[in-house]
C-alpha positions as CSV (number, residue, x, y, z in Angstrom):
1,X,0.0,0.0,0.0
2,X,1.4,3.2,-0.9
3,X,1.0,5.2,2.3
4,X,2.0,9.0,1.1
5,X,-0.1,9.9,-2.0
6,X,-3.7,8.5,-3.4
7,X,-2.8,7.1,-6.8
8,X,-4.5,6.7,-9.7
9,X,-4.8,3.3,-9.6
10,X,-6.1,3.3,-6.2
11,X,-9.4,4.2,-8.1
12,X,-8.9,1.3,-11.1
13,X,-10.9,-1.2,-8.9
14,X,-8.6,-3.5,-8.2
15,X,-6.4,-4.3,-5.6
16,X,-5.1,-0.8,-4.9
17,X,-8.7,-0.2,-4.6
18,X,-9.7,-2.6,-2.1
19,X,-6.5,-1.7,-0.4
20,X,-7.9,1.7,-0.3
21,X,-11.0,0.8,1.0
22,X,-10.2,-1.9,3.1
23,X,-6.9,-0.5,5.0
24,X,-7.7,2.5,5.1
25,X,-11.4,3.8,5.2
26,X,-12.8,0.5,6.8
27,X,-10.3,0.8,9.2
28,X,-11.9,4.3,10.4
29,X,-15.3,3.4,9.8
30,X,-15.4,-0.1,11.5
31,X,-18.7,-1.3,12.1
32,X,-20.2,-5.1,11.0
33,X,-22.2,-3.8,8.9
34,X,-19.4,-2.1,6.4
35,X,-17.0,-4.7,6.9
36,X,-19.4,-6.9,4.4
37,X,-18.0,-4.5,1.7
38,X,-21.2,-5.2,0.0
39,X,-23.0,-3.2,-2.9
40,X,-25.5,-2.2,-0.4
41,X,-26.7,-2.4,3.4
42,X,-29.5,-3.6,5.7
43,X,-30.4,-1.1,8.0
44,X,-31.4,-3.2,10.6
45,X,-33.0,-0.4,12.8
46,X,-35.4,0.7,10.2
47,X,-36.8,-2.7,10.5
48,X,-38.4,-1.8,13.7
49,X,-38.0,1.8,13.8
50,X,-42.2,2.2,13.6
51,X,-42.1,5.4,12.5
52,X,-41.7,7.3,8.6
53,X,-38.3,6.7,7.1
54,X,-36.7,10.1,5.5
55,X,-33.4,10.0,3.3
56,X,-31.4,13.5,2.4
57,X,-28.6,13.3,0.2
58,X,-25.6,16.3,-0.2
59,X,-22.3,17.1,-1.0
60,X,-19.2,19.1,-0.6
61,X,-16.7,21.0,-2.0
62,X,-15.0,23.5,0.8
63,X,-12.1,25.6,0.2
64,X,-9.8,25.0,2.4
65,X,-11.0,21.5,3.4
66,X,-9.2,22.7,6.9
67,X,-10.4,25.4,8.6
68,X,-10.8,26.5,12.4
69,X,-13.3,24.6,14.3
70,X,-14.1,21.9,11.3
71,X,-13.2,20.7,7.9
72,X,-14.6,18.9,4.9
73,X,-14.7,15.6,7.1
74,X,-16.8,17.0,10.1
75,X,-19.2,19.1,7.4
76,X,-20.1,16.5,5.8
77,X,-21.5,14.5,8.6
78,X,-23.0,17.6,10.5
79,X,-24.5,18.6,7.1
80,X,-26.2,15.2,6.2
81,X,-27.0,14.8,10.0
82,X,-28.7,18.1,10.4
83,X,-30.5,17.5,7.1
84,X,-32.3,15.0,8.9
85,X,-32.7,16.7,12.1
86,X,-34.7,19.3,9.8
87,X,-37.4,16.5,9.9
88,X,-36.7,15.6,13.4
89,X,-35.3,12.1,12.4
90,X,-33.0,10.2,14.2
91,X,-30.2,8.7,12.0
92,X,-29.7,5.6,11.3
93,X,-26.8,5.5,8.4
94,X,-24.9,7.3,6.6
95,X,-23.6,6.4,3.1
96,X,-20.2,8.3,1.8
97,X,-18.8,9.1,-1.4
98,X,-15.2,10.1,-1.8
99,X,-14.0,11.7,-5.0
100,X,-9.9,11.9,-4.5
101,X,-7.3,13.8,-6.4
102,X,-4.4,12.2,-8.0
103,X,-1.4,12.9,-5.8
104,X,-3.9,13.9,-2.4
105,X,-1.4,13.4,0.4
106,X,-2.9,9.9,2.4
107,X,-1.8,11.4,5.8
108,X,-4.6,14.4,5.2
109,X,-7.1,11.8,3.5
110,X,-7.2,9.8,7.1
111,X,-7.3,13.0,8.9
112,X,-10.4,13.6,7.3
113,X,-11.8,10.1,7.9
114,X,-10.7,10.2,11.3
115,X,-13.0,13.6,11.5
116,X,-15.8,11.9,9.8
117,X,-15.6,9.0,12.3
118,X,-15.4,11.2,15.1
119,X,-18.2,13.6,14.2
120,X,-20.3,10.4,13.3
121,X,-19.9,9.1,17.0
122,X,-20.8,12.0,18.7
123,X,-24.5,11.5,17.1
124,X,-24.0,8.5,17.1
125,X,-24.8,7.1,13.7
126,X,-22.4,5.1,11.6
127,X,-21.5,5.1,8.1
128,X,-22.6,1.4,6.4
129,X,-21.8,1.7,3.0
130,X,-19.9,4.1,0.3
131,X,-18.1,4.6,-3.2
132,X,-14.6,5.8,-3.6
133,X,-13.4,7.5,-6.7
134,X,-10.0,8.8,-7.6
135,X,-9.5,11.5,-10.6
136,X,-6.6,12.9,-12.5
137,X,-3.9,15.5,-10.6
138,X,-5.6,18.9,-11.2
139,X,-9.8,17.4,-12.1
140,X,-10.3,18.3,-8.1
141,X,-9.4,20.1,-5.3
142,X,-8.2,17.2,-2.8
143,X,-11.1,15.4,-2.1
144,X,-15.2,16.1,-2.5
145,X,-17.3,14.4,-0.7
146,X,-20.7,13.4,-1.2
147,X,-23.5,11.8,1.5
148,X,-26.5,10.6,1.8
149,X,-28.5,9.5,5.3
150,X,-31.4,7.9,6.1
151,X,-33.6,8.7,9.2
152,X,-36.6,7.4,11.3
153,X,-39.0,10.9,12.3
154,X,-41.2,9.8,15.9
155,X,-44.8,8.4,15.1
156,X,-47.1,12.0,14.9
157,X,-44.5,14.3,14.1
158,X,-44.6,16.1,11.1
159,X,-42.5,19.7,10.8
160,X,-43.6,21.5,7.6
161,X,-43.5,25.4,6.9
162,X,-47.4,24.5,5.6
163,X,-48.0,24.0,9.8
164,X,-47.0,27.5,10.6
165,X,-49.5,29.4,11.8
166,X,-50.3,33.0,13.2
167,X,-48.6,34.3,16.5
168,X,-45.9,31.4,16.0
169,X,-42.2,32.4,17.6
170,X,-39.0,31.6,15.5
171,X,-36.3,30.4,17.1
172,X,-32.5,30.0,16.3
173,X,-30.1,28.6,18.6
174,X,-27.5,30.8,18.5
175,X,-25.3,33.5,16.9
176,X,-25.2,33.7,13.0
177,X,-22.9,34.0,10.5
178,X,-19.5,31.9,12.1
179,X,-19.3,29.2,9.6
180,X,-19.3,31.7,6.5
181,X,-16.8,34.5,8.2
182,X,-14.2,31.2,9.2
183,X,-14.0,29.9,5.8
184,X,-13.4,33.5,4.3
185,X,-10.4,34.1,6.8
186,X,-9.2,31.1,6.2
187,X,-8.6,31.8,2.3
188,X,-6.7,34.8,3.5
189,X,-7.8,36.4,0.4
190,X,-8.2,39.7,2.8
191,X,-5.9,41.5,5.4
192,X,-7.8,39.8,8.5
193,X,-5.8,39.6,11.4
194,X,-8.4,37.3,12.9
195,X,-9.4,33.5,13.6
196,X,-13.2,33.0,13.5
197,X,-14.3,29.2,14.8
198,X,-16.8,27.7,12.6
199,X,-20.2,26.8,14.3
200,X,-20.0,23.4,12.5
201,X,-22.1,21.1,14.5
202,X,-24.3,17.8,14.0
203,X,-27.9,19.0,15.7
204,X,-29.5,15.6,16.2
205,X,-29.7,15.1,19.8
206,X,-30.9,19.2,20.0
207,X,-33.8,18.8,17.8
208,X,-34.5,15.5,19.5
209,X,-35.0,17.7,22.7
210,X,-36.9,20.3,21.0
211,X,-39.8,17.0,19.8
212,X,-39.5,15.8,23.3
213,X,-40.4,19.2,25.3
214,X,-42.6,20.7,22.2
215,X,-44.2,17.4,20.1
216,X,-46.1,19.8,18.6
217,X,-43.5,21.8,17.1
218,X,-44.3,23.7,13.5
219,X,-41.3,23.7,11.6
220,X,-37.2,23.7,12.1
221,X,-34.6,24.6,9.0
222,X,-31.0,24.5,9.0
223,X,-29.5,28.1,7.5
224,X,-26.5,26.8,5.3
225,X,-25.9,28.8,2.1
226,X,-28.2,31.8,1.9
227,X,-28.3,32.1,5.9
228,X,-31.6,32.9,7.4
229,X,-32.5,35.1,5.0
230,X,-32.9,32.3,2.8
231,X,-35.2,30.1,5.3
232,X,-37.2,32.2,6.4
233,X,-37.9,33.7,3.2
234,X,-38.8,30.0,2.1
235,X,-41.1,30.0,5.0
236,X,-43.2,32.9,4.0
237,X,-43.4,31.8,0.3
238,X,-44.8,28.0,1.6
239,X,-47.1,29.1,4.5
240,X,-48.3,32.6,2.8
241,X,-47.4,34.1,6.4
242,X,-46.0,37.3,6.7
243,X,-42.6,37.0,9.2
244,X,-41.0,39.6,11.1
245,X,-37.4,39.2,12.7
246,X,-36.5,41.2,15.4
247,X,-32.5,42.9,14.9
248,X,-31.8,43.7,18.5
249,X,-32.4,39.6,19.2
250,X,-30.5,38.6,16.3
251,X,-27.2,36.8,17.8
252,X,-23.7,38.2,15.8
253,X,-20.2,37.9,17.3
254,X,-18.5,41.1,17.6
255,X,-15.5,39.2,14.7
256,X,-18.1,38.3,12.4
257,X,-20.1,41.6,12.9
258,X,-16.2,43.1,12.5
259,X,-15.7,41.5,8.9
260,X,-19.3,42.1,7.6
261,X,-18.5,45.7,8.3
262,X,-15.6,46.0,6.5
263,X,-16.5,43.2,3.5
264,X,-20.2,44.7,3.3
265,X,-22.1,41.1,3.9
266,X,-24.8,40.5,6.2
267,X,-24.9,38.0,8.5
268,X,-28.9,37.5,7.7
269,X,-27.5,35.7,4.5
270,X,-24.4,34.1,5.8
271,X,-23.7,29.9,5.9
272,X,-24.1,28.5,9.2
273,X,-23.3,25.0,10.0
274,X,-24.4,24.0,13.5
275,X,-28.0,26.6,13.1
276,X,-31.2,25.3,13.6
277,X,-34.2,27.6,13.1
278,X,-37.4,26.4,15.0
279,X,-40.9,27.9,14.6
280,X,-43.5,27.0,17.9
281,X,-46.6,27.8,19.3
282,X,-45.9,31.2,21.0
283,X,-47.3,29.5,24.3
284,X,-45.1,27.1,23.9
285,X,-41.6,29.1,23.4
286,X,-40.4,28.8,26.9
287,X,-40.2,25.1,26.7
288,X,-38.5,25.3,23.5
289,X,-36.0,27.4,25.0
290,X,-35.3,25.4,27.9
291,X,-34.9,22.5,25.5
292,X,-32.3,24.0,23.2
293,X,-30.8,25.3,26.0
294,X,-29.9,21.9,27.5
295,X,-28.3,20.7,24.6
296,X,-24.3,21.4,24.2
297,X,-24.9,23.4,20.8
298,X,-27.7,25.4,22.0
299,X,-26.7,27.5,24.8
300,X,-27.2,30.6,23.3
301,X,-30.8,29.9,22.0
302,X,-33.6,33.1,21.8
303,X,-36.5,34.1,19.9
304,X,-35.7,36.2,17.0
305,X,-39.1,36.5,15.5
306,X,-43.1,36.0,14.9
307,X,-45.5,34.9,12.4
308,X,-48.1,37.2,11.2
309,X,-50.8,37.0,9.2
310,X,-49.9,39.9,7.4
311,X,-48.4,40.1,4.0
312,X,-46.3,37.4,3.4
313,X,-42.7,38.9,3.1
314,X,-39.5,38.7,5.8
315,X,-39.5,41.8,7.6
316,X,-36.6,43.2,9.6
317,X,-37.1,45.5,12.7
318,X,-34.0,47.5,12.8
319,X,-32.4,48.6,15.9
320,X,-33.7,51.9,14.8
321,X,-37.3,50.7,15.2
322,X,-37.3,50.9,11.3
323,X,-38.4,48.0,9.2
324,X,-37.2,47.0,5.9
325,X,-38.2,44.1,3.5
326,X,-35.4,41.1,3.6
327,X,-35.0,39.2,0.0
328,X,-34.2,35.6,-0.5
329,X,-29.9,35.8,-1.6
330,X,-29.6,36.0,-5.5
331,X,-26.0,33.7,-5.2
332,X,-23.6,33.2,-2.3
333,X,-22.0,36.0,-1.1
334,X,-18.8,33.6,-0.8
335,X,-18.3,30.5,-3.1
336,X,-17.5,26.7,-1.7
337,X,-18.3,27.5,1.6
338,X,-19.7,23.9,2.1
């Protein structure tokens, strides 16, 4: 096995291959299930889950695949992950697609797995089948990676912007803008003297509090590309509700506040990785809160907003008590940010 660079042949699908797979990314991902190396898997839990199965599918193409508090590896569980959590699922597999450069050191491929692995265990849900690909020097940027995961959702719950009703409360779960404003320092395409930590985080035991404390729950979306902006805007177009967002309650750390100022960007339309939006009952907020605030990743959770039956647009109240109309994003305001 050639232990410093992923050759070529290591995607011909023969033995460099299964050497690939089998001492390498079976290694990390260890579970009976995997070690079959089978075209596809049994998910035994589903069997006997009793409730509806869900499936999301992504992918990713960061640049840099390291960055502070996360990289490619850790995204793309806590993407597919919160994907499902969107739904209120609990996971029950993951499936993985690797697409590897020619020449893409193997020390920094394993670091990645190792991520993947670790990320994976902290939900816990494990990886039972992939693909592995391997392209020519310069038709890729390191590694992409795609996923796909399949999830069981409680008997009787169903979150759907088409629930959301009148008076509702919108929730996020902390501040906004983190995972966007780490990947742009990172580049070092700017004179930013500053580390931002990414907010990547998989969301799966959080949302499984929220269902829990608040079954009847309306609606939750994780604000990737496009930011809040982009959900809540989404929102208002599905339910025909009008939603107004609240400035003053709108979390921002003072770094990422700091480099929208400078860059022009707003935080209401930049990626988060480890967000959750949740729409409630206004009567039943307060046990929403309590609930997000027990898990690790939502300490910082606080109602940003209400559901009108206005007209249906996203409304901003400034800190000026102003309001102005907020857009869906037209493109990213950054590229490859996940």
């Amino acid at each position: 096995m050639h232990r410093e660079k992923v050759l070529l042949t290591h995607g011909s699908g023969g033995r460099r291959t299964r050497d690939l797979i089998e001492k390498v990314i079976v290694k990390i991902f260890d579970n009976p299930v995997l070690q079959r190396l089978e075209d596809s898997s049994v998910i035994q839990e589903a069997r006997d889950s009793g409730g509806a199965l869900v499936m999301t599918t992504d992918s990713y193409v960061v640049s840099p695949l390291f960055f502070p508090g996360g990289d490619i590896g850790k995204l793309s569980i806590c993407g597919t992950v919160n994907d499902l959590a969107t739904a209120a699922a609990r996971p029950l597999a993951l499936s993985v697609g690797l697409i590897i450069e020619e020449g893409f050191p193997l020390a920094e491929l394993e670091k990645v797995l190792q991520s993947m692995k670790h990320t994976a265990d902290r939900v816990p849900v494990s990886l039972i089948t992939g693909d592995t690909k391997v392209v020519e020097r310069g038709r890729a940027d390191g590694v992409y990676i795609s996923t796909t995961g399949v999830g069981v959702v409680p008997e009787g719950v169903e979150l759907s912007p088409g629930h959301i009703e009148p008076g509702d409360l919108i929730l996020i779960n902390g501040p906004l803008g983190n995972h966007e404003a780490s990947i742009l320092c990172a580049r070092k395409d700017f004179s930013l003297d500053v580390e931002i930590v990414s907010d990547c985080a998989p969301l799966a035991e959080l949302m499984r509090l929220v269902i829990e404390a608040v079954p009847e729950a309306r609606c939750a979306r994780d604000p990737t590309r496009g930011g809040i902006a982009s959900v809540l805007t989404e929102m208002v177009e599905h339910s025909g509700l009008g939603i107004t967002i609240d400035e003053e309650q709108i979390p921002v750390e003072e770094q990422v506040q700091g480099v929208c100022d400078i860059l022009g960007m707003d935080p209401l339309m930049m990626a988060n990785e480890g967000k959750m939006v949740v729409v409630v009952p206004g009567d039943s907020a307060e046990a929403c809160l309590a609930a997000m605030r027990s898990a690790p990743a939502g300490k910082e959770s606080r109602v940003i907003g209400k559901v009108h039956s206005g007209k249906p647009r996203l409304t901003l109240r400034t800190l000026y008590g102003t309001t102005r109309m907020i857009t869906m994003p037209m493109g990213n305001q950054l590229p490859r940010i996940c």
